[in-house]
Backbone as CSV, one residue per row, in Angstrom:
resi,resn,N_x,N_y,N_z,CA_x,CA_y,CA_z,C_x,C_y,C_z
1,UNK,28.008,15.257,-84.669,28.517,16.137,-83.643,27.384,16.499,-82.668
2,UNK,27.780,16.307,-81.262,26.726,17.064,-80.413,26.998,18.748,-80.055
3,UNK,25.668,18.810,-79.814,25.187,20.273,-79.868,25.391,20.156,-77.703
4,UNK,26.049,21.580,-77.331,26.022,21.975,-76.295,24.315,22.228,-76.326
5,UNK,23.644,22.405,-76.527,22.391,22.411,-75.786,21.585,21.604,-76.003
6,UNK,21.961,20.198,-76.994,21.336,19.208,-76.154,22.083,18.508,-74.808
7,UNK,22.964,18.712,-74.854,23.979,18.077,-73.790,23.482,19.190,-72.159
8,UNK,22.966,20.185,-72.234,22.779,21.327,-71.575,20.973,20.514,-70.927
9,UNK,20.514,20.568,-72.071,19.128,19.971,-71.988,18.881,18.707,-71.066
10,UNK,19.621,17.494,-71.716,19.890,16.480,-71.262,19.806,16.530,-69.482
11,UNK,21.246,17.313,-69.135,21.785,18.004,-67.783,20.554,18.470,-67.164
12,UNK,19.851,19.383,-67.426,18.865,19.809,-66.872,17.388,18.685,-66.515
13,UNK,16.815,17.960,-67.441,15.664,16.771,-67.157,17.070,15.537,-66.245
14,UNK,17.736,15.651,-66.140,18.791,14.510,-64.970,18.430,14.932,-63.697
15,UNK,18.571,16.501,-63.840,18.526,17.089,-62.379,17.697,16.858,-61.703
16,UNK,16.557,17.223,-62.689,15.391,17.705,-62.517,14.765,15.802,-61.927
17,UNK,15.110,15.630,-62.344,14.407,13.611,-62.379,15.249,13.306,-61.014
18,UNK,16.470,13.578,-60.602,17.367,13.146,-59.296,17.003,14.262,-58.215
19,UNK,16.043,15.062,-58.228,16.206,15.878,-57.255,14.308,15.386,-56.783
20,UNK,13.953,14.912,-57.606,12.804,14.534,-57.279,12.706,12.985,-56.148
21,UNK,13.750,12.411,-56.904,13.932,10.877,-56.117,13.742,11.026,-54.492
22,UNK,13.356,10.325,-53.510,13.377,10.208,-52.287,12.025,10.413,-51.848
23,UNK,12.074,10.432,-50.604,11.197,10.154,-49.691,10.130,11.619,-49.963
24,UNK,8.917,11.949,-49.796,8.320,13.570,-49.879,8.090,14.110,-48.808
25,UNK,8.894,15.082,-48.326,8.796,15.987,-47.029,7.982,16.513,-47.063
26,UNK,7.052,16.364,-45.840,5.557,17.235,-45.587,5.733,18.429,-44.957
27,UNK,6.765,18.354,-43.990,6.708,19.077,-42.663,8.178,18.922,-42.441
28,UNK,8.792,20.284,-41.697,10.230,20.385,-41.208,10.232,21.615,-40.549
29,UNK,10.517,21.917,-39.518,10.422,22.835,-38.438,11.841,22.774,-37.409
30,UNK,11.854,23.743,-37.247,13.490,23.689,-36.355,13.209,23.861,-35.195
31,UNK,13.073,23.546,-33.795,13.043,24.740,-32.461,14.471,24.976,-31.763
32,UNK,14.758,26.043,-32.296,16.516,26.000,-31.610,16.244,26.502,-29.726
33,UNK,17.381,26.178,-29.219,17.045,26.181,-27.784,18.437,26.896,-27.369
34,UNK,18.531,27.448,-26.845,19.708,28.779,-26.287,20.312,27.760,-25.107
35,UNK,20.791,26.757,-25.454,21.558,26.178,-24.417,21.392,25.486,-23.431
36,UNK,19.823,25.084,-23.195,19.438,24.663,-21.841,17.803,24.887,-22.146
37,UNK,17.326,23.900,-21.332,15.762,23.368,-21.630,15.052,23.493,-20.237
38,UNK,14.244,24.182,-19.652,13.399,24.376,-18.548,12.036,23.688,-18.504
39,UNK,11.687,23.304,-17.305,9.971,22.706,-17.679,8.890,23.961,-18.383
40,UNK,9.777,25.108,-17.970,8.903,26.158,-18.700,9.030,26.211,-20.568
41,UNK,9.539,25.552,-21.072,10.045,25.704,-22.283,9.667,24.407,-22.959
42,UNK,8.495,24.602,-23.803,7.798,23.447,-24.307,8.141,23.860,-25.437
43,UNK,8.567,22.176,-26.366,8.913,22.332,-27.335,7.394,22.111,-28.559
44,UNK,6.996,22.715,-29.341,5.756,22.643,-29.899,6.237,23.318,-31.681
45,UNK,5.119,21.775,-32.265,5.818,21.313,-33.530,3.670,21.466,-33.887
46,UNK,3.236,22.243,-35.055,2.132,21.924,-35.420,2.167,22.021,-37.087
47,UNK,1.178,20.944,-37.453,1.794,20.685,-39.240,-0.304,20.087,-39.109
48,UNK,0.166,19.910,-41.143,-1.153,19.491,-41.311,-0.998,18.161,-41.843
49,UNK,-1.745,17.377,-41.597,-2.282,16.045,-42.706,-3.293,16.289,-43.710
50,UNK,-3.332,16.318,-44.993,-4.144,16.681,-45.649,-4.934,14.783,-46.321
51,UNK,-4.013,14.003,-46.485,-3.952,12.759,-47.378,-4.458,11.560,-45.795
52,UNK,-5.137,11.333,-45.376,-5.066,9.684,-44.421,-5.364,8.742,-45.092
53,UNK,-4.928,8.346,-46.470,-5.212,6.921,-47.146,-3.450,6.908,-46.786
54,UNK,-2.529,7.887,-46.881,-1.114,7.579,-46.584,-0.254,7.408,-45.417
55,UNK,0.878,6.693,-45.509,1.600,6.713,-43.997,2.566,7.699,-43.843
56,UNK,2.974,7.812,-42.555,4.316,9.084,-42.834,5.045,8.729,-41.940
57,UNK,6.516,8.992,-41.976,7.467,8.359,-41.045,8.214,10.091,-40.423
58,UNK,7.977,10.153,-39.313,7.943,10.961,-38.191,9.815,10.810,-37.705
59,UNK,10.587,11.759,-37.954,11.832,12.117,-37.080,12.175,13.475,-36.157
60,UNK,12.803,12.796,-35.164,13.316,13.875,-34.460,14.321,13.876,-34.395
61,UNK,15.245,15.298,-34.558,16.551,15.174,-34.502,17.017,15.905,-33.204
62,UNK,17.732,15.858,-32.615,18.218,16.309,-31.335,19.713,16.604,-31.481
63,UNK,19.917,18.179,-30.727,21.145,18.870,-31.082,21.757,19.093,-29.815
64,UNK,22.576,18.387,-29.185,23.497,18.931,-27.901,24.869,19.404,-28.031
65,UNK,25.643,19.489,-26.809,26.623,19.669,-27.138,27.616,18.006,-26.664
66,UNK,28.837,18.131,-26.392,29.254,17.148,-25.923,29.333,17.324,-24.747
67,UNK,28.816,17.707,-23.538,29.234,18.088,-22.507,27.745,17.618,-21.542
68,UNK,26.494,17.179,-22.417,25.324,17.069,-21.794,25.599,15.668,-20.933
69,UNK,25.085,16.038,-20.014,25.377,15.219,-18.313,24.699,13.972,-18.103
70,UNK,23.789,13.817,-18.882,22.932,11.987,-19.239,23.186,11.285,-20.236
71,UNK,23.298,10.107,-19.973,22.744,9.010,-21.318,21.271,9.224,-22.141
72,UNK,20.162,9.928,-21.798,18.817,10.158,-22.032,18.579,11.280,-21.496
73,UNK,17.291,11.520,-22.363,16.393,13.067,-22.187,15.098,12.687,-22.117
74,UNK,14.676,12.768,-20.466,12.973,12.323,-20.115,12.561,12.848,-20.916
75,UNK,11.543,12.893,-21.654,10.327,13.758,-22.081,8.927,13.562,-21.679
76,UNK,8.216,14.100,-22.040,6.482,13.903,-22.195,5.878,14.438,-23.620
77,UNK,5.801,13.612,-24.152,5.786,14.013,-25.512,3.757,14.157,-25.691
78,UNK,3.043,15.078,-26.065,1.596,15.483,-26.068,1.278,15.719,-27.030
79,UNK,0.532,14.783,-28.328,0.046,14.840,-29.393,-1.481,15.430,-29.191
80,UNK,-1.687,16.273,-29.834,-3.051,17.160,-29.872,-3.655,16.442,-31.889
81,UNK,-5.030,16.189,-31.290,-5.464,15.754,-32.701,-6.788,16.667,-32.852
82,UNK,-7.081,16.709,-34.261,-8.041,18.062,-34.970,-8.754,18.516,-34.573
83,UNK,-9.609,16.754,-33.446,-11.114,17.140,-33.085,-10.753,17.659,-31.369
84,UNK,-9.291,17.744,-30.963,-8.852,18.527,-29.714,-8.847,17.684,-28.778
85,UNK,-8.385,15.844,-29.240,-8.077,15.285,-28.329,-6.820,15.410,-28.071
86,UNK,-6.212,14.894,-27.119,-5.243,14.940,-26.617,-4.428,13.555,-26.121
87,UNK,-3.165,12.946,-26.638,-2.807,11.964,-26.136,-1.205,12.281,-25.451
88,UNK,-1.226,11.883,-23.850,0.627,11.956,-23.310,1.175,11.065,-23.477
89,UNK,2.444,10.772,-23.659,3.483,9.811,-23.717,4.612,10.199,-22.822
90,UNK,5.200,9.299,-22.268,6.310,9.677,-21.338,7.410,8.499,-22.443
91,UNK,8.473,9.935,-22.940,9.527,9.304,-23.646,10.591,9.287,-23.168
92,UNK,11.832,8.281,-23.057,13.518,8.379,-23.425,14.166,8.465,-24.130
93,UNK,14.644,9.689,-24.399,15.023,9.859,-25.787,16.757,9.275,-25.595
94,UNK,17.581,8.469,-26.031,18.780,7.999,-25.717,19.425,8.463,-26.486
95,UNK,20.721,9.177,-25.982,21.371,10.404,-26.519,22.855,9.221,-26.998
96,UNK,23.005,8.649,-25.699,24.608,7.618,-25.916,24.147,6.299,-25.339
97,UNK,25.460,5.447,-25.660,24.938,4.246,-25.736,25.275,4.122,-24.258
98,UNK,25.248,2.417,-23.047,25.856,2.333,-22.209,27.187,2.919,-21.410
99,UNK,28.033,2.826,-22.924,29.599,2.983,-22.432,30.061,4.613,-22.374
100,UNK,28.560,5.847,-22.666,28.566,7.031,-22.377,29.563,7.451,-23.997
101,UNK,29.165,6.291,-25.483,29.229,6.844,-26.789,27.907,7.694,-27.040
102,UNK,28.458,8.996,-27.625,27.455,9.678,-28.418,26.531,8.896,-29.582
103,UNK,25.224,8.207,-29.415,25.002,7.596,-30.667,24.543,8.769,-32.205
104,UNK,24.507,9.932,-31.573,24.867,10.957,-33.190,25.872,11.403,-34.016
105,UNK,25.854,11.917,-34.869,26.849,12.149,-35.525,27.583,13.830,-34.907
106,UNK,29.089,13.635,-34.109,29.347,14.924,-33.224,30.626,15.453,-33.816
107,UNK,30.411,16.637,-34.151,31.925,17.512,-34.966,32.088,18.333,-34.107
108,UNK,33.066,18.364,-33.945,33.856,19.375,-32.261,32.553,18.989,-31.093
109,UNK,32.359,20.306,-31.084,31.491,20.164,-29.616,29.844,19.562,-29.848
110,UNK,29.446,19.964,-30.988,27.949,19.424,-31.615,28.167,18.249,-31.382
111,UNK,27.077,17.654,-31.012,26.440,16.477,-31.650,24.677,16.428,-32.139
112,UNK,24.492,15.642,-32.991,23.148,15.766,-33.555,22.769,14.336,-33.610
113,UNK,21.783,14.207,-33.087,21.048,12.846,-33.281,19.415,12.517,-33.900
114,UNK,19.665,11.675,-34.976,18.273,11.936,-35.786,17.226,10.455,-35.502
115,UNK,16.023,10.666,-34.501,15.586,9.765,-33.539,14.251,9.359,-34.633
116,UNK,14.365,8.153,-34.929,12.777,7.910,-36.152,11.403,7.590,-34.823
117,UNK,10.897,8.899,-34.797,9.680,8.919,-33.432,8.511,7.667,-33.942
118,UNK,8.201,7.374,-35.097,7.055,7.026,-36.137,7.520,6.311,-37.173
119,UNK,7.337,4.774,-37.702,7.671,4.947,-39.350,5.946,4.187,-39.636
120,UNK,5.900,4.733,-40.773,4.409,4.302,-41.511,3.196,4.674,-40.439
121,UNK,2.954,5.402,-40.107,1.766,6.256,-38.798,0.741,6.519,-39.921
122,UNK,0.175,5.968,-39.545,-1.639,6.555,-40.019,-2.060,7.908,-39.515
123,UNK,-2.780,8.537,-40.106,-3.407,9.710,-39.001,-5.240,9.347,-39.535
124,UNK,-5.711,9.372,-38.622,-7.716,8.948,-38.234,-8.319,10.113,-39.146
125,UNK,-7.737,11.309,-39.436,-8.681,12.148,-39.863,-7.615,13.523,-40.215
126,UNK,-7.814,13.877,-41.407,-7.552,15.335,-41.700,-7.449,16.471,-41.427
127,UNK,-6.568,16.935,-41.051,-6.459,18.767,-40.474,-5.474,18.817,-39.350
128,UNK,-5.232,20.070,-38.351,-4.054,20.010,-37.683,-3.740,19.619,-37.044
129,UNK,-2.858,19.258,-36.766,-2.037,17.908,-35.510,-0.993,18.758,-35.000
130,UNK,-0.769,18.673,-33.479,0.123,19.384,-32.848,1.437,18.675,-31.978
131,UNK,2.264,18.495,-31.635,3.115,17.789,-31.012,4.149,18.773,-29.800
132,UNK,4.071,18.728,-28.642,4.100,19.165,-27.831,5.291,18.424,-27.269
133,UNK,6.403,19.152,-26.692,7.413,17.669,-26.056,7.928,18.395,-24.945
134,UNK,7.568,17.904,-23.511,8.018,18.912,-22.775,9.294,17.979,-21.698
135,UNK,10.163,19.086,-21.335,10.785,18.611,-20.468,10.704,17.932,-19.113
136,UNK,11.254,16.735,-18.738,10.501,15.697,-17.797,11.730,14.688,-17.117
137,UNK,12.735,15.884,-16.736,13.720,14.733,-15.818,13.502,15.615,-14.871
138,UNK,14.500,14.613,-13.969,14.433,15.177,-12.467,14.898,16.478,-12.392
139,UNK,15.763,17.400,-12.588,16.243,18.776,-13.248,15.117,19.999,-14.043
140,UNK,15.024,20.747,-13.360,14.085,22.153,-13.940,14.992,22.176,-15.031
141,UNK,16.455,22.341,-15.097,16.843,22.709,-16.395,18.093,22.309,-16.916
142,UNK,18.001,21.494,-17.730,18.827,20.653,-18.825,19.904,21.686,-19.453
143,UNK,21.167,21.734,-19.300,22.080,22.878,-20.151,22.337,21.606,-20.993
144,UNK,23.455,22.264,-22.191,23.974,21.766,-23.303,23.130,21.464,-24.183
145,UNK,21.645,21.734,-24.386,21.624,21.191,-25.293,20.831,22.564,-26.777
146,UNK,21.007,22.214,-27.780,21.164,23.365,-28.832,19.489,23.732,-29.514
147,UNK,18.789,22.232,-29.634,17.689,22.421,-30.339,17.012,21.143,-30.195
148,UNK,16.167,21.088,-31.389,15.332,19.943,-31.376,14.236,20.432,-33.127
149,UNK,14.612,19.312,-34.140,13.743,19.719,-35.172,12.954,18.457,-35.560
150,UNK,11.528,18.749,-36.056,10.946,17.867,-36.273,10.590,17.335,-37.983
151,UNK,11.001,16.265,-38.779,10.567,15.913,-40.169,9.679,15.137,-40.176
152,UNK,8.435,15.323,-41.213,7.997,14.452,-41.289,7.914,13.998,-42.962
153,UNK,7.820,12.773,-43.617,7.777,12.553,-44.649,6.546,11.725,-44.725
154,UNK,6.608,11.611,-46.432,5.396,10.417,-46.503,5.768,9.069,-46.647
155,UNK,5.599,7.843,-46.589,6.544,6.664,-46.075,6.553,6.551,-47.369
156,UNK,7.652,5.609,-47.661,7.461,5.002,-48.605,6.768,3.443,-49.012
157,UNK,5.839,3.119,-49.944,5.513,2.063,-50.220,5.831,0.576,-49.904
């Protein structure tokens, strides 16, 4: 006959072993945005690297509504590194496809789109890294859109 607490036991090292599985989140940060994005309104994400023998795969997820007025969201995306260099990027972030499909996943008026910025990224050296993403279309200010959060994990092997 089994005993409820090995069966209890059992249940518990399952969990415990399936909740561990996946990728290891370093970093996760939300910046929610009240509806609309201004050049005054920089989005700024700062995390640490402690490990550079490892890679990490870098996402951004992007939150609009259905009502946002482009296929893409200019950016200028400004990575700050430990020793206070500084590198710009001018990004497109593509919200829908040609035919003006949402490529995120959209329930009523949301849509959310989860953009892989990085997979397997090295970082040169240890300590804080900053990520800066500022607004960069022709428009001072972008409505519809909800947020912007940044994950980072450690890659996998």
């Amino acid at each position: 006959m089994i005993r409820w607490t090995t069966i209890f036991g059992f249940c518990i090292v399952a969990l415990v072993g399936l909740s561990s599985c996946g990728p290891e989140l370093i970093y996760e940060q939300e910046h929610p945005m009240p509806g609309q994005w201004t050049y005054a309104d920089s989005v700024v994400f700062v995390y640490d690297i402690v490990d550079t023998d490892k890679a990490y795969d870098l996402y951004l997820e992007v939150a609009h509504t259905d009502v946002f007025a482009t296929q893409n969201l200019y950016t200028r995306f400004v990575t700050t590194y430990p020793n206070g260099l500084r590198e710009s990027e001018e990004v497109s972030l593509e919200l829908s496809d040609k035919f003006g499909q949402w490529l995120g996943d959209c329930s009523g008026e949301i849509c959310v789109l989860t953009i892989p910025l990085q997979q397997g990224a090295k970082y040169p050296e240890a300590g804080q890294y900053g990520l800066t993403i500022h607004q960069f279309s022709r428009q001072d200010s972008l409505r519809a859109l909800n947020g912007m959060d940044l994950s980072i994990y450690v890659a996998s092997e």
